[in-house]
C-alpha positions as a Markdown table, in Angstrom:
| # | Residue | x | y | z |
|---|---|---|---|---|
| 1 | Unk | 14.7 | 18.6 | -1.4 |
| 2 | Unk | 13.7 | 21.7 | -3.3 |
| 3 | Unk | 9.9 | 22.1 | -4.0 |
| 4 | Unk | 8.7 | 24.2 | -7.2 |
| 5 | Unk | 5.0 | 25.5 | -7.4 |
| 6 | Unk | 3.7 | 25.6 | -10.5 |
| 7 | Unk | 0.3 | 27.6 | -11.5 |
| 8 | Unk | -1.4 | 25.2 | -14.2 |
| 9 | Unk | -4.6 | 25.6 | -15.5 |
| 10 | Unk | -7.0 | 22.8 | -16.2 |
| 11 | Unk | -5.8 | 20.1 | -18.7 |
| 12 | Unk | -3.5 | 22.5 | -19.9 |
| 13 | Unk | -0.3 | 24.4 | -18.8 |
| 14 | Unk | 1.9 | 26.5 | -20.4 |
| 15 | Unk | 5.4 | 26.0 | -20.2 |
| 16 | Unk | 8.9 | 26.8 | -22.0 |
| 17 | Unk | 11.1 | 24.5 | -23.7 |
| 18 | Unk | 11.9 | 20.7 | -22.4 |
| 19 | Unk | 14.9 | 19.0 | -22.5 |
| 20 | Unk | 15.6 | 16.7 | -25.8 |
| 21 | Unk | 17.4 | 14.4 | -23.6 |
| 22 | Unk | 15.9 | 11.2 | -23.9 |
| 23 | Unk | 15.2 | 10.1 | -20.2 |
| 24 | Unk | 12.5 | 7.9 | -17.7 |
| 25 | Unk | 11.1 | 8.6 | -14.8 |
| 26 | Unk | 9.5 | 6.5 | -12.1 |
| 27 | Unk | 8.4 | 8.4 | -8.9 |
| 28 | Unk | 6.6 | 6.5 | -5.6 |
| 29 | Unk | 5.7 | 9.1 | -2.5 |
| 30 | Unk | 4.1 | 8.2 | 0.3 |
| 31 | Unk | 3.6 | 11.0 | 3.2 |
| 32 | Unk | 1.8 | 9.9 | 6.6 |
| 33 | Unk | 1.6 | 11.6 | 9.8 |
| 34 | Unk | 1.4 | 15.4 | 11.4 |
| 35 | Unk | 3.6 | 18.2 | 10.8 |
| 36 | Unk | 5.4 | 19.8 | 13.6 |
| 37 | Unk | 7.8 | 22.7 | 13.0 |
| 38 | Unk | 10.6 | 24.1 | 15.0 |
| 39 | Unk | 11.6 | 27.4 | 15.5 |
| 40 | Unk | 8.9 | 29.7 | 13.5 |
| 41 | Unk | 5.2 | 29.1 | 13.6 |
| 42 | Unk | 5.6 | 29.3 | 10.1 |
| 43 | Unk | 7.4 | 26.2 | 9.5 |
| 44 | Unk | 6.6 | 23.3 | 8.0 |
| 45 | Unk | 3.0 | 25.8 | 7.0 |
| 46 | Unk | 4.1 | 25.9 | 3.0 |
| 47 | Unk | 3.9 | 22.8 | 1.1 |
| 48 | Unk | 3.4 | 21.9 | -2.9 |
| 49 | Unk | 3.9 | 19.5 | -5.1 |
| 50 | Unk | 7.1 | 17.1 | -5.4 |
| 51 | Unk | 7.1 | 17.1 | -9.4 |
| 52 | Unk | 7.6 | 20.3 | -10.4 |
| 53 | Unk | 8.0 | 21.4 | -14.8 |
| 54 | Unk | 4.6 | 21.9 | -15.7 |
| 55 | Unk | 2.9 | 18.4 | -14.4 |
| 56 | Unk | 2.3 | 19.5 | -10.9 |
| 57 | Unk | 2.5 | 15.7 | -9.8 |
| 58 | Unk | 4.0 | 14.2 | -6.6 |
| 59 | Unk | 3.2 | 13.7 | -2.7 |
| 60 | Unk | 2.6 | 17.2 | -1.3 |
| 61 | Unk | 4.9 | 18.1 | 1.2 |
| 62 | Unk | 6.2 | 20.9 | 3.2 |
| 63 | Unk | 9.4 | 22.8 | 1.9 |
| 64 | Unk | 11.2 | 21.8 | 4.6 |
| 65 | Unk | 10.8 | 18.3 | 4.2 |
| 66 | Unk | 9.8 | 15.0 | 6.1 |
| 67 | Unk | 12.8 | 15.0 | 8.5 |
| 68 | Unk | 12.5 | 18.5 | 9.5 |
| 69 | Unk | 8.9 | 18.5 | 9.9 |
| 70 | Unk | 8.6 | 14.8 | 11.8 |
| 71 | Unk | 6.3 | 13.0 | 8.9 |
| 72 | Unk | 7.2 | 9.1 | 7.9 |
| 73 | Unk | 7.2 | 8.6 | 4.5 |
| 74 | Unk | 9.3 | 8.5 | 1.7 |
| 75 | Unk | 10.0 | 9.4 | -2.3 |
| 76 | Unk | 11.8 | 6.5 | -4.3 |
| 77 | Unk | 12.5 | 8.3 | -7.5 |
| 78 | Unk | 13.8 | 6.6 | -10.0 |
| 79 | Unk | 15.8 | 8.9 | -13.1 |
| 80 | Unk | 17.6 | 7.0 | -16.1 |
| 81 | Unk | 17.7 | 6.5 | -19.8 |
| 82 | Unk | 17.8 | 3.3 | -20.0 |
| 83 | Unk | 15.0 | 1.1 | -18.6 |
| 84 | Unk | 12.7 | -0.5 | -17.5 |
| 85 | Unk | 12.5 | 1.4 | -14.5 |
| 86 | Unk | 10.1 | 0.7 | -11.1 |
| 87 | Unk | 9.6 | 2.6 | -7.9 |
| 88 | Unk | 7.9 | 1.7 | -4.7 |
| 89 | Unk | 7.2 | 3.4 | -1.4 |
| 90 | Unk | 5.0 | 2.7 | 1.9 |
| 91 | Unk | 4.3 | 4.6 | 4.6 |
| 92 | Unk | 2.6 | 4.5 | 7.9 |
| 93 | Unk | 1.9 | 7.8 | 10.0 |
| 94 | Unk | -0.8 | 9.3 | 12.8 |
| 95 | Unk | -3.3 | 11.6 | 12.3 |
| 96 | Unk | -5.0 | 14.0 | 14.3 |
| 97 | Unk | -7.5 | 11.7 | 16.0 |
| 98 | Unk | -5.1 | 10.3 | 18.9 |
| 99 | Unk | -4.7 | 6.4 | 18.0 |
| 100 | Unk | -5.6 | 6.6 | 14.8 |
| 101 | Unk | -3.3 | 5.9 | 11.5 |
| 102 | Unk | -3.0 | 6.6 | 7.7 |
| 103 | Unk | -1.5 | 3.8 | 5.8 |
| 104 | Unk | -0.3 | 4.3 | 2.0 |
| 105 | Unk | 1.4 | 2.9 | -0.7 |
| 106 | Unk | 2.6 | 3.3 | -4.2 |
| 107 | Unk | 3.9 | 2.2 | -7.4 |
| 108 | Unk | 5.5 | 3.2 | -10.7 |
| 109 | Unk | 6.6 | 1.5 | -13.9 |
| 110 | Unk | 8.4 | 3.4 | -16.8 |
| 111 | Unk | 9.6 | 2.1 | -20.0 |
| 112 | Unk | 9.8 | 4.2 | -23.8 |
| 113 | Unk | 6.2 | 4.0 | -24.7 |
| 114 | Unk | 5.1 | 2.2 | -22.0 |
| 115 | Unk | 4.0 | 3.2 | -18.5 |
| 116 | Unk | 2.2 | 2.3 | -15.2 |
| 117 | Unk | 1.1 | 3.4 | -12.0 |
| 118 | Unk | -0.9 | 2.1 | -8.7 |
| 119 | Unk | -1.8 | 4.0 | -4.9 |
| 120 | Unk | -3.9 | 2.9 | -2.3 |
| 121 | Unk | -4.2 | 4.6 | 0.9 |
| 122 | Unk | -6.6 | 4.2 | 4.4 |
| 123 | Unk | -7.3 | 6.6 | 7.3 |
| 124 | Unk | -9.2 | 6.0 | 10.5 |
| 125 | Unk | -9.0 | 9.3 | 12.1 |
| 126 | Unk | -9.6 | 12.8 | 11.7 |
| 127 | Unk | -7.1 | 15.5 | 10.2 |
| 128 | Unk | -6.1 | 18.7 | 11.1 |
| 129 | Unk | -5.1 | 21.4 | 8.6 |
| 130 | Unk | -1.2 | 19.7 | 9.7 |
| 131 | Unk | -1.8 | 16.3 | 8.7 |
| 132 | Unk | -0.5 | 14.8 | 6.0 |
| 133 | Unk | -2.2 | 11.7 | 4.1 |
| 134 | Unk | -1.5 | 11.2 | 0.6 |
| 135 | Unk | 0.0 | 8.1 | -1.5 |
| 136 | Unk | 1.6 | 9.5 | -5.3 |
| 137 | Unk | 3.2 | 7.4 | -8.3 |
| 138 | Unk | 4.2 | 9.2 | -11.7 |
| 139 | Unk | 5.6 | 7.2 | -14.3 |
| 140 | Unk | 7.1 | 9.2 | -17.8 |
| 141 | Unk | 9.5 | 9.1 | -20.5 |
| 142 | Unk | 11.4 | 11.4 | -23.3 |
| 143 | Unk | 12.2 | 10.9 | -26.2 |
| 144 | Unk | 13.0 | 12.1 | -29.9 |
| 145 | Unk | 11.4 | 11.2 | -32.9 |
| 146 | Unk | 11.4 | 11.8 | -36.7 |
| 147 | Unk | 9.4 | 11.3 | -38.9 |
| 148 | Unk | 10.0 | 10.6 | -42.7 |
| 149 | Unk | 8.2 | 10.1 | -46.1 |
| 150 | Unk | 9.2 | 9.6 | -49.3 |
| 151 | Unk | 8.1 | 12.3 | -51.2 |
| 152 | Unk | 8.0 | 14.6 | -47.8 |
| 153 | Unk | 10.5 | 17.3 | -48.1 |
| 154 | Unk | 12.4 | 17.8 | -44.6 |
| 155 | Unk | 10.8 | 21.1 | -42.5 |
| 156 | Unk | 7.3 | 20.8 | -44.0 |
| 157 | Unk | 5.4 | 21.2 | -41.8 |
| 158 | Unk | 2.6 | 18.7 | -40.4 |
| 159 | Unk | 0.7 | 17.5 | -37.4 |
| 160 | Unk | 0.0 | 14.4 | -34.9 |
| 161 | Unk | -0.9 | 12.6 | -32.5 |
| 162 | Unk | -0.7 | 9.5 | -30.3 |
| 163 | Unk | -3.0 | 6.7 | -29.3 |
| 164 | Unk | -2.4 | 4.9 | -26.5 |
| 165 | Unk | -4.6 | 1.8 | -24.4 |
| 166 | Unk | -5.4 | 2.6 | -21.3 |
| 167 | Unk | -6.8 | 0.0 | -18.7 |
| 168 | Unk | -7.5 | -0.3 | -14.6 |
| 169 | Unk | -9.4 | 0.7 | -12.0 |
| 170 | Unk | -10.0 | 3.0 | -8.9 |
| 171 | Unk | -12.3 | 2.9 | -6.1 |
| 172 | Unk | -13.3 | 5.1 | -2.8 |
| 173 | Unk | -14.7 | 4.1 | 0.1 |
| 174 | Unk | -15.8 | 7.0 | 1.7 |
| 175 | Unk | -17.8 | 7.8 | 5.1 |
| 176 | Unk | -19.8 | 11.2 | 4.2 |
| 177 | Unk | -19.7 | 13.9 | 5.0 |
| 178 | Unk | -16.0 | 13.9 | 4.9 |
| 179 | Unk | -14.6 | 14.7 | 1.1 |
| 180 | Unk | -12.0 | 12.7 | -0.3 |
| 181 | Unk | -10.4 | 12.1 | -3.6 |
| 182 | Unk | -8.3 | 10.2 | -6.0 |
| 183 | Unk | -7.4 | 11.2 | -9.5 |
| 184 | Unk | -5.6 | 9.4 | -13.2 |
| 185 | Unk | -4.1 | 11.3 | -15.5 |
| 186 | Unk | -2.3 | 10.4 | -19.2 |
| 187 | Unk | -0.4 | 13.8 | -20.2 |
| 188 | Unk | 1.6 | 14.6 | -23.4 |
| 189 | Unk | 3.9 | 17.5 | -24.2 |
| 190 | Unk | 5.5 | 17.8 | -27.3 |
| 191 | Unk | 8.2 | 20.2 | -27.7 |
| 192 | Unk | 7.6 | 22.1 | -24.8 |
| 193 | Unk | 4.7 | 24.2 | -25.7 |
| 194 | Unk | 2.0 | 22.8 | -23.4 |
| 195 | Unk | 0.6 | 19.8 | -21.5 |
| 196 | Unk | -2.4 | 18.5 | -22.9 |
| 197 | Unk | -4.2 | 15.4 | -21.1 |
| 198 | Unk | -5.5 | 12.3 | -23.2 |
| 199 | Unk | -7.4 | 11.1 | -20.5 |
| 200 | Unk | -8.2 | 12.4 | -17.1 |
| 201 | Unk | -10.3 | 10.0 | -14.2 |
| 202 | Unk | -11.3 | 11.1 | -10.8 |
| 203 | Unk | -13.8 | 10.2 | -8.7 |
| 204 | Unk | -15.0 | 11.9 | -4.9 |
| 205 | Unk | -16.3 | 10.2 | -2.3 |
| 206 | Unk | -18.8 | 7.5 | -3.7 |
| 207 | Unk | -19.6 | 9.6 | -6.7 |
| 208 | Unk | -19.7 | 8.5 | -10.0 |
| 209 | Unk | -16.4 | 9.0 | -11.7 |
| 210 | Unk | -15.9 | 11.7 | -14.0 |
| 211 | Unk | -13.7 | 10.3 | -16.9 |
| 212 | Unk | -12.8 | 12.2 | -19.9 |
| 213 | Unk | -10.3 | 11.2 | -23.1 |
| 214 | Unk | -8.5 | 14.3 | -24.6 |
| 215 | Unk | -11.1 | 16.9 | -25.4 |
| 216 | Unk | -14.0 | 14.8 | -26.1 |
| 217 | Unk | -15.6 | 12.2 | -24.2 |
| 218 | Unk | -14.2 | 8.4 | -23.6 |
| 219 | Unk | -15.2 | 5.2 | -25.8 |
| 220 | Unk | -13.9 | 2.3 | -24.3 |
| 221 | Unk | -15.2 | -0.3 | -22.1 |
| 222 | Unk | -15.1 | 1.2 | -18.6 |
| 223 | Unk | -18.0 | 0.8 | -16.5 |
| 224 | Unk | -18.6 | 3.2 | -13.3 |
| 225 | Unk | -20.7 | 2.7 | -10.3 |
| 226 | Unk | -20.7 | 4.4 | -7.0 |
| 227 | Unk | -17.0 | 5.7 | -6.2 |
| 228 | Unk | -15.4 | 2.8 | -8.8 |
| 229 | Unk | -13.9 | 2.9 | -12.5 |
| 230 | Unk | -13.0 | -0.1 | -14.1 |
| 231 | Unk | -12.0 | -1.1 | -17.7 |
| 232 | Unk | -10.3 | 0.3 | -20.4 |
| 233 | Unk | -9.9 | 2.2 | -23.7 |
| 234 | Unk | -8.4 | 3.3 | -26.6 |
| 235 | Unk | -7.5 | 7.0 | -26.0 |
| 236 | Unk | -6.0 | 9.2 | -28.7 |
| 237 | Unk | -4.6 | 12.9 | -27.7 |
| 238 | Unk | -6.6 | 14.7 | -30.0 |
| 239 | Unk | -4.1 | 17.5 | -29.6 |
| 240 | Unk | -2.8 | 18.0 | -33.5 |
| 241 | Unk | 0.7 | 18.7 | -32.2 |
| 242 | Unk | 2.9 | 20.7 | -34.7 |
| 243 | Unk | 6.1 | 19.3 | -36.1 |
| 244 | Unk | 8.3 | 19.0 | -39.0 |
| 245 | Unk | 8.9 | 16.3 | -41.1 |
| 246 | Unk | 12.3 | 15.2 | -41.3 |
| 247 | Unk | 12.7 | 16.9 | -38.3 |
| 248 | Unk | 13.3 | 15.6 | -34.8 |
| 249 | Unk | 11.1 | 16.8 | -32.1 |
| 250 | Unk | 10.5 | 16.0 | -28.3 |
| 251 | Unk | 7.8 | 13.9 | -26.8 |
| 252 | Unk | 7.1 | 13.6 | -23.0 |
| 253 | Unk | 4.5 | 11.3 | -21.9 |
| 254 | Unk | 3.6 | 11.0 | -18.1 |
| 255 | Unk | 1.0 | 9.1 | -16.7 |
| 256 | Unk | 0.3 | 9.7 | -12.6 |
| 257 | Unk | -2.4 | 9.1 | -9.8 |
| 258 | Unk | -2.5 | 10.2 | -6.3 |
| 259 | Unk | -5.0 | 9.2 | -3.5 |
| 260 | Unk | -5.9 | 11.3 | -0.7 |
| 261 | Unk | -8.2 | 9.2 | 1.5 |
| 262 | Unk | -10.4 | 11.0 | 4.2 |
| 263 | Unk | -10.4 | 9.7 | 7.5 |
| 264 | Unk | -12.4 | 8.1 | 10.1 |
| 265 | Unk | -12.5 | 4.9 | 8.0 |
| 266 | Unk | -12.3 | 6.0 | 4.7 |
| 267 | Unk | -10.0 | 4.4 | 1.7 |
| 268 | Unk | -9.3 | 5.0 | -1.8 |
| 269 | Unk | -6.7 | 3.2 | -4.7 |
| 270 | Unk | -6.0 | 3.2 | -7.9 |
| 271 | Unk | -4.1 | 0.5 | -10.0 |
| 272 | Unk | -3.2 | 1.0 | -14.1 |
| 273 | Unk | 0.1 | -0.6 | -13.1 |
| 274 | Unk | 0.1 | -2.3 | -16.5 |
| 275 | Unk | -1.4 | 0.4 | -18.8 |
| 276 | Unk | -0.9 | 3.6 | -21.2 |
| 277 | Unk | 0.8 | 1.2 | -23.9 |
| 278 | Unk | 1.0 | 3.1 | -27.5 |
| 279 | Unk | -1.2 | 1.5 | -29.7 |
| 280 | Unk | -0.7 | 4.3 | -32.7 |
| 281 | Unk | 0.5 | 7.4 | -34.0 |
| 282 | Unk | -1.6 | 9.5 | -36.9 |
| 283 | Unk | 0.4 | 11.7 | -38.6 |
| 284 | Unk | -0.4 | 14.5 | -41.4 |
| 285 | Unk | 1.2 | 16.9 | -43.8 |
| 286 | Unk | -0.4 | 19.2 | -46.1 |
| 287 | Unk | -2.4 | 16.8 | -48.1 |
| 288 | Unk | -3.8 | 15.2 | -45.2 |
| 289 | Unk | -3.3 | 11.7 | -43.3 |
| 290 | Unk | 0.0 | 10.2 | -44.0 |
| 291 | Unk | 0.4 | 6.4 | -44.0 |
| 292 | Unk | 3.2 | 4.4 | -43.9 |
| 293 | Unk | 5.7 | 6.7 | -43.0 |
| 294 | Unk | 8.9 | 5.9 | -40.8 |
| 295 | Unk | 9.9 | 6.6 | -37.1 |
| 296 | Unk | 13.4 | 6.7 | -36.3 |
| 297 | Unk | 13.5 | 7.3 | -32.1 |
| 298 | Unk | 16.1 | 8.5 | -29.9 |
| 299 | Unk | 15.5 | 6.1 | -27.4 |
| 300 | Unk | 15.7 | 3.1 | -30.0 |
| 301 | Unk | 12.3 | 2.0 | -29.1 |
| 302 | Unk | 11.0 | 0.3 | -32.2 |
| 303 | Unk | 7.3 | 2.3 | -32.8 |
| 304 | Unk | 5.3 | 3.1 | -35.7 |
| 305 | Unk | 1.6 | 3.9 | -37.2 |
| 306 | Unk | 0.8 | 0.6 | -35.3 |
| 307 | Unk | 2.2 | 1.4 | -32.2 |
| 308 | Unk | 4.9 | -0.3 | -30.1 |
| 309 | Unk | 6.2 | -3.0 | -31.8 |
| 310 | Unk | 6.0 | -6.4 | -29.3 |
| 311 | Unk | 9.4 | -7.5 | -27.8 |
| 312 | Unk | 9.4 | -11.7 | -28.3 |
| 313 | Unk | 9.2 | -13.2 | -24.6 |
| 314 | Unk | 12.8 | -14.7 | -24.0 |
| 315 | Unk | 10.8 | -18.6 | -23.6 |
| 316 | Unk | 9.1 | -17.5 | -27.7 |
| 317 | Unk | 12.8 | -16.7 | -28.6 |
| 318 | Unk | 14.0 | -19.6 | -27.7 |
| 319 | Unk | 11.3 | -21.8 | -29.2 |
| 320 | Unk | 12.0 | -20.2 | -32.4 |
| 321 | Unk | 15.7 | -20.5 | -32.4 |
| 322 | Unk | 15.1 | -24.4 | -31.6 |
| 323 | Unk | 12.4 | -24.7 | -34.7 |
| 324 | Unk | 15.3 | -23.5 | -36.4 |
| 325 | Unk | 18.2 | -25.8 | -35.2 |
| 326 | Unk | 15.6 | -28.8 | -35.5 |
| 327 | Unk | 14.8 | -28.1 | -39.0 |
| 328 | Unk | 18.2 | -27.3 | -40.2 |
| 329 | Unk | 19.3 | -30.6 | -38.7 |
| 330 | Unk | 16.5 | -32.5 | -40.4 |
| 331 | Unk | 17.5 | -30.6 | -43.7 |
| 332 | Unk | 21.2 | -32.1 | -42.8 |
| 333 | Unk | 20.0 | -35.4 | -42.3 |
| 334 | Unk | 18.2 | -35.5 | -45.2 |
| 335 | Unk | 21.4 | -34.6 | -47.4 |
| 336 | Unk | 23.6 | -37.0 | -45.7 |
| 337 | Unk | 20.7 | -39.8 | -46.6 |
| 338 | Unk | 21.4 | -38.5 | -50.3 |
| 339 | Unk | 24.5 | -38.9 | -49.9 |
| 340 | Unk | 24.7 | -42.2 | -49.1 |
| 341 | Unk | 22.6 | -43.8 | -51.3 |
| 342 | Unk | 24.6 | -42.5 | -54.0 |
């Protein structure tokens, strides 16, 4: 496995160009257990992040890897373009307390415009600057858009952004003094210039939660209490990415957690395993807001100014399809009646 370490900044990192290549993602790493090298006392000392391309996402782990290092665990990553996609992974591992155990586990879900993650993790020993005790799930998608108006000529230049409904919860139970920590995250790039994040939850120890949606504060109906989130809202990027109209232009959305709970009896989780739906897109020009204007996707997702357009449940398709054969039978009946009485 090759690791990549990443220097970001804060809500935003600067990277070069993405890949147009319209693709999803779901990612679930759990690591559990103490490190132990062979042959150098530097092995199995370097670690970083699994995900790598700006997001600086993933289980931590050491370059070498969980064989070579003796830690249980696992990554189920999950790559295609065509979806849905879901990943899962559990792990259980020792810490440095003799006896004592982490436990973790986590999920992803990743469809065009649509995403979801979950982590949960317990410890009940103590650590040692070897131990490793972290659950991880990162759920994103590529794609390609366009966007046209009459009227728009192709290339002029314009702006926009995306709105999408986020909803769950996350809790720690933590056992002061020891520090521990668990962290949500919606991100968007748009043609590779930088990753900006719509909305951004963490909470340490029992602490209230600091929550935050793009550069302003969150409306919404989440309530926080003591080391717990719960609820949702409508979040919009606030970012003003550039494009062209007429033009197409690349869109990554990622939405990940991780949960890195203490020890000696401390837990934390996360679950917005059914969340980050697009619920709008605002788009400008040089006059201003442009309404209904048309979005032609790579992926063939159908989205618009409203969002993600509902698939019919396959049970609702076939209701309607029967309303259909019933009435066009009665509409038969009816002329063979005529027919007869003449």
């Amino acid at each position: 496995m090759v690791i990549r370490l990443t220097a970001v900044m804060f809500g935003i990192a600067v990277m070069g160009p993405a890949s147009a290549a319209n693709n999803l993602r779901a990612y679930a790493g759990v690591v559990a257990g103490n490190a132990q090298g062979t042959g150098s006392i530097f092995a199995c000392a370097t670690s970083g992040p699994t995900i790598g391309n700006g997001w600086f996402a993933g289980v931590s782990l050491p370059t070498e890897g969980f064989t070579a290092c003796h830690l249980n665990g696992g990554i189920d990553d999950q790559q295609d373009p065509a979806g849905p996609l879901t990943a899962s992974q559990s792990a259980t591992g020792p810490m440095a307390t003799p006896g004592s155990s982490f436990t973790g586990s986590a999920q992803a879900r990743s469809d065009y415009w649509s995403l979801g993650v979950a982590a949960n993790g317990a410890a009940t020993g103590g650590t040692s600057s070897f131990t490793y005790h972290q659950a991880a799930a990162f759920a994103s998608f590529t794609d390609t858009l366009t966007y046209q108006k009459a009227g728009i000529a192709t290339g002029t230049a314009g702006w926009t952004n995306f709105a999408f409904l986020v909803e769950g919860l996350m809790s720690s139970a933590a056992n002061p003094p020891y520090t521990q920590q668990a962290d949500v995250q919606l991100s968007i790039r748009v043609n590779g210039k930088y990753i900006w994040d719509s909305f951004r939850a963490t909470v340490v120890n029992e602490n209230l939660p600091y929550v935050r949606g793009g550069s302003t504060g969150l409306p919404g109906s989440f309530i926080s209490g003591p080391g717990s989130l719960s609820g949702s809202a409508l979040v919009n990027s606030t970012a003003n990415f550039e494009i062209q109209w007429g033009v197409p232009f690349t869109v990554e959305v990622a939405l990940l957690t991780s949960v890195y709970p203490c020890c000696h009896g401390t837990s934390s989780s996360t679950d917005f395993l059914n969340t980050a739906v697009l619920k709008g897109i605002d788009a400008y020009g040089p006059g201003g807001q442009v309404t209904d204007f048309e979005v032609t996707t790579g992926s063939g997702a159908r989205i618009g100014a409203e969002g993600l357009a509902a698939v019919p449940e396959p049970g609702a398709s076939a209701l309607a399809l029967g309303g259909l054969f019933v009435t066009g039978w009665g509409v038969r009946r009816r002329q063979m009646a005529v027919r007869a009485a003449r």
